[in-house]
KEKE-3310 file (N, C-alpha, C; in steps of 0.2 Angstrom, whole numbers, plus 5000, padded with zeros to 4 digits):
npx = (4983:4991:5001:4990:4988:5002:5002:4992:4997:5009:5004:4995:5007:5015:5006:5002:5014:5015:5005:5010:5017:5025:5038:5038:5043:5056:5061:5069:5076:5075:5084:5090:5092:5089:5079:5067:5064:5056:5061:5058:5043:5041:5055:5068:5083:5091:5085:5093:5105:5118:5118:5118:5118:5126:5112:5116:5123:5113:5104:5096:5083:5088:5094:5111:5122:5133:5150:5157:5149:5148:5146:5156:5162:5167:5154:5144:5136:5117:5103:5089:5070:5066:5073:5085:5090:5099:5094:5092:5091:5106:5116:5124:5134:5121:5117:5111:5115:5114:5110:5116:5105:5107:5119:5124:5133:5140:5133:5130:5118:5108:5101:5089:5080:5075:5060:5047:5045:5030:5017:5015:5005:4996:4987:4989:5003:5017:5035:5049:5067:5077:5086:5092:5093:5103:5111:5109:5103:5088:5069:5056:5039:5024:5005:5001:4999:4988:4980:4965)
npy = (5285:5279:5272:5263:5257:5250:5242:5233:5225:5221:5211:5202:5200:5191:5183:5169:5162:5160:5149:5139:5121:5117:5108:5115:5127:5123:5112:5102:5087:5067:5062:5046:5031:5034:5037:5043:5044:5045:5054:5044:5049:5061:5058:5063:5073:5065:5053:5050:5048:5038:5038:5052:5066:5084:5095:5099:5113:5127:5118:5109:5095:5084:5069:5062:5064:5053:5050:5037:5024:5021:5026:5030:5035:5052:5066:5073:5081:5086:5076:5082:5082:5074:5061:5058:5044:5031:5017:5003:5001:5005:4997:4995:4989:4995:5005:5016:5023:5038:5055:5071:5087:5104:5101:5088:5080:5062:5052:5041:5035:5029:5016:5011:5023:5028:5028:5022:5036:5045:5057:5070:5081:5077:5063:5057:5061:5064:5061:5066:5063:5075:5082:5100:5112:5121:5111:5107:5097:5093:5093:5085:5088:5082:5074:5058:5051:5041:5042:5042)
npz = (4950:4942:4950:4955:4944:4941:4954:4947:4937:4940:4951:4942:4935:4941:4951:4940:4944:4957:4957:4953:4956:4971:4966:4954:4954:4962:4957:4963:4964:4967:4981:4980:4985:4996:5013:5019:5038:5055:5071:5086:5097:5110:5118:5128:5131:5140:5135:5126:5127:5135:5156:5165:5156:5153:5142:5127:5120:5117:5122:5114:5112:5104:5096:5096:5082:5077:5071:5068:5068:5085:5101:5104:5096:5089:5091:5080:5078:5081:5079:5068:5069:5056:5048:5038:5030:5024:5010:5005:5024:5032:5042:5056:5071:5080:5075:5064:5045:5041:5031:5033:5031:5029:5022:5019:5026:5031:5043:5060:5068:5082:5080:5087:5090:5080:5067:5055:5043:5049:5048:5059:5058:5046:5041:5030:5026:5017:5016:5005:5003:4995:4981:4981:4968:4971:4976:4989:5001:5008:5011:5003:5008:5006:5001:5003:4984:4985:4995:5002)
capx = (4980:4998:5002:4987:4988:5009:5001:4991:5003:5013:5001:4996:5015:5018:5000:5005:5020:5012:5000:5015:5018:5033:5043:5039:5049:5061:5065:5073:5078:5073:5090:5090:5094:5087:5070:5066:5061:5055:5063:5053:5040:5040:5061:5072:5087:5094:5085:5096:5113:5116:5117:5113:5124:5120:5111:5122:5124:5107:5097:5090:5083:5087:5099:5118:5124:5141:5157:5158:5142:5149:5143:5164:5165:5166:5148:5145:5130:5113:5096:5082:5063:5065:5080:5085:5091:5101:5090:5090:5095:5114:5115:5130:5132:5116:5117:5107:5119:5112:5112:5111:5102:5107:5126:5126:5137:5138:5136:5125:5112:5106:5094:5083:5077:5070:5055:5046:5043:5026:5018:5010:4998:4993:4988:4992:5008:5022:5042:5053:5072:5079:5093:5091:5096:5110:5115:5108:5103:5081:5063:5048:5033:5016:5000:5000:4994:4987:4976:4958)
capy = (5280:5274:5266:5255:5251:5247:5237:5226:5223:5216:5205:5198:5195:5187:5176:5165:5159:5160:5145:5132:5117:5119:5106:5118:5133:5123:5108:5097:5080:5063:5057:5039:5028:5035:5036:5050:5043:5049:5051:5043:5056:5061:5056:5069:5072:5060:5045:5047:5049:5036:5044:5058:5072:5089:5096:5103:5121:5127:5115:5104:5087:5080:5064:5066:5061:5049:5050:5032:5016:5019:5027:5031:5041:5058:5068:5077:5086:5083:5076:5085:5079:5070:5061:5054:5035:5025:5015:4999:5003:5003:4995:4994:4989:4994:5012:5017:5027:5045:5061:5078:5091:5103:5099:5081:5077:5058:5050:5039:5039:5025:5012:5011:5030:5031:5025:5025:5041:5049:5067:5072:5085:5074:5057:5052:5064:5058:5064:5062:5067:5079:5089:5106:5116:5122:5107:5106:5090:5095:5088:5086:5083:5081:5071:5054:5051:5034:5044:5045)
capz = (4946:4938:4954:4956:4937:4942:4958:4946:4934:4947:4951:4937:4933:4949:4952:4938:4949:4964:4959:4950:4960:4973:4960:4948:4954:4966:4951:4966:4961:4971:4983:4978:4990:5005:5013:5027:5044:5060:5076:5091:5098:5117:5120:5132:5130:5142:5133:5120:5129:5142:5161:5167:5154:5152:5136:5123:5118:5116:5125:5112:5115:5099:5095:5093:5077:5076:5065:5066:5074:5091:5106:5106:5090:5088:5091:5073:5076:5083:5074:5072:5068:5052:5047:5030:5031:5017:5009:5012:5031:5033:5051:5060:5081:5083:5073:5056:5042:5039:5029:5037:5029:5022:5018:5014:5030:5033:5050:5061:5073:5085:5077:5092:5090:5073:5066:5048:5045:5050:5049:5064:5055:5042:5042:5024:5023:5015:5016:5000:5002:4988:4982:4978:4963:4975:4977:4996:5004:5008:5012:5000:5013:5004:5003:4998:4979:4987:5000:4999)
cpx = (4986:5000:4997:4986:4997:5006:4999:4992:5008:5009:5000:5000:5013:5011:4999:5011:5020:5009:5002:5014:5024:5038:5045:5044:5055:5066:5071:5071:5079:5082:5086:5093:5093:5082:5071:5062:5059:5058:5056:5050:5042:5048:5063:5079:5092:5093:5089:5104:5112:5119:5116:5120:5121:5119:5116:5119:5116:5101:5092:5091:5082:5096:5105:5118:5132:5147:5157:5151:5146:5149:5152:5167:5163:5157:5151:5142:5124:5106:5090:5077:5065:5072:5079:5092:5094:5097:5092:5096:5101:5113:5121:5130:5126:5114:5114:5114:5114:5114:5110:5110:5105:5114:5128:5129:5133:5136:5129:5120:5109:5098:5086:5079:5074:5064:5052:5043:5031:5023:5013:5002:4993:4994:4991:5000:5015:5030:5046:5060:5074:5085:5090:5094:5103:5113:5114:5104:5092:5077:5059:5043:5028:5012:5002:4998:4988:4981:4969:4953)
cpy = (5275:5270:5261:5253:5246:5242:5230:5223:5219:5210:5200:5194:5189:5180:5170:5159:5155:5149:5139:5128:5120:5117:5109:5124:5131:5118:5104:5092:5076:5062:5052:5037:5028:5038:5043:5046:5049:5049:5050:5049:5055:5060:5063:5067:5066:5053:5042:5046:5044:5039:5049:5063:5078:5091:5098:5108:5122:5123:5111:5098:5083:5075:5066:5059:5059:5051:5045:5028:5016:5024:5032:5036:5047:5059:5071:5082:5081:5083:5079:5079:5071:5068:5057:5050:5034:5019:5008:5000:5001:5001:4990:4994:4992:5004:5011:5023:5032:5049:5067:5084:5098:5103:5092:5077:5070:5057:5045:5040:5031:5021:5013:5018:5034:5026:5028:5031:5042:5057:5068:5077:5082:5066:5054:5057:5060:5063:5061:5068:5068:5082:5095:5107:5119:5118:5105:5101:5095:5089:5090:5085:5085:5078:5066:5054:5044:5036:5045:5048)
cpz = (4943:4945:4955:4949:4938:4945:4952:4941:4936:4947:4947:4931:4937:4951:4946:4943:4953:4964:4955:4955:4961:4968:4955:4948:4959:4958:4958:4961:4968:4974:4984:4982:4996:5005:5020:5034:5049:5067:5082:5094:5107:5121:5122:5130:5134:5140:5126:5122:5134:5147:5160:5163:5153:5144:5132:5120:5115:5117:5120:5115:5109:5103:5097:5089:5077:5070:5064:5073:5080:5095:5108:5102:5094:5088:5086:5074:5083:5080:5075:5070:5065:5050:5041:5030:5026:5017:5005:5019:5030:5041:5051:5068:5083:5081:5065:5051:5039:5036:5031:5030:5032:5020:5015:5018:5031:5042:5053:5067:5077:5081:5082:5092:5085:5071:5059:5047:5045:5050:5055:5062:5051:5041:5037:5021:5022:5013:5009:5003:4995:4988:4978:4973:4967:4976:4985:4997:5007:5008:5005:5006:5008:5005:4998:4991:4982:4992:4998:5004)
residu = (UNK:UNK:UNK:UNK:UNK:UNK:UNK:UNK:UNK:UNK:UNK:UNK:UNK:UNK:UNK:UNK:UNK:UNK:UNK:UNK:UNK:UNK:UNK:UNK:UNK:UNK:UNK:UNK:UNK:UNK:UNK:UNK:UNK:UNK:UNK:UNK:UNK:UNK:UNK:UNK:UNK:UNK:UNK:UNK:UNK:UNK:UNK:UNK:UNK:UNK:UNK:UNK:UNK:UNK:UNK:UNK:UNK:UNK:UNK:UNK:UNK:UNK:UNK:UNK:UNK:UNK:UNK:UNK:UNK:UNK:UNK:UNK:UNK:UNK:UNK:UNK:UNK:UNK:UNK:UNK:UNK:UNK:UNK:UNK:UNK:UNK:UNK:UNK:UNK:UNK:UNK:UNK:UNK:UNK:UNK:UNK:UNK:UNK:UNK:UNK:UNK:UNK:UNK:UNK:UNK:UNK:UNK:UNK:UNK:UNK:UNK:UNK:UNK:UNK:UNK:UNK:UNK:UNK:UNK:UNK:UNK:UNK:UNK:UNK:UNK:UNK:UNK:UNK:UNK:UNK:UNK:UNK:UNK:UNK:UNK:UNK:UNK:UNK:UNK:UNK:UNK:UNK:UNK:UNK:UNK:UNK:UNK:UNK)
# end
């Protein structure tokens, strides 16, 4: 009997918590300046690299991310889904200026390859970038206020 009265102790600590808004128990803060896109859907990896090169170390078919707007810079990384933009678009040679998630790393990423962000699951969904309590670079995704 003393454990299922501990059990619902528990609970009815903890189901408070449970039923906050995420904001409420993460407390990120808006990054200002910049807006979260999407990268185009259905792209392989070679439509991002020109000729035929092979994938990189684990086979994603995501972007590569630049050191500097040229095709010539250093590879920094590689983009996944959703990407978070400077706001209004920084555009150079025909590249967008990015932030990676979750360290904060600059770098760029080919204009042609992003698009404003969408949610596939959700039609009125809506991406905010954030910084965490940690100090780490993050998504908000929700549902529009706007949506009916």
């Amino acid at each position: 009997m003393k454990r299922f009265l501990k059990a619902v102790e528990v609970v009815i600590i903890v189901s408070p918590a449970i039923c906050l808004p995420v904001d409420a128990l993460t407390a990120a803060e808006l990054l200002n300046g910049y807006v979260c896109m999407s990268l185009k859907a259905n792209q392989k990896y070679n439509d991002w690299v020109p000729g035929s090169l092979p994938k990189p170390p684990g086979g994603a078919d995501n972007p590569p991310v630049y050191r500097a707007p040229s095709e010539e810079s250093e590879r920094i990384g590689y983009q996944g889904g959703t990407v978070i933009a400077e706001w209004p678009l920084n555009k150079v040679n025909g590249f967008i200026k990015i932030i990676r998630a979750p360290n904060g790393q600059r770098g760029w990423i080919a204009e042609n390859l992003v698009v404003p962000y969408h949610s596939v699951a959700v039609r009125s969904g809506i991406c905010e970038p954030v910084v965490k309590p940690d100090g780490k670079i993050g998504f908000h995704f929700g549902v529009s206020r706007l949506a009916k």
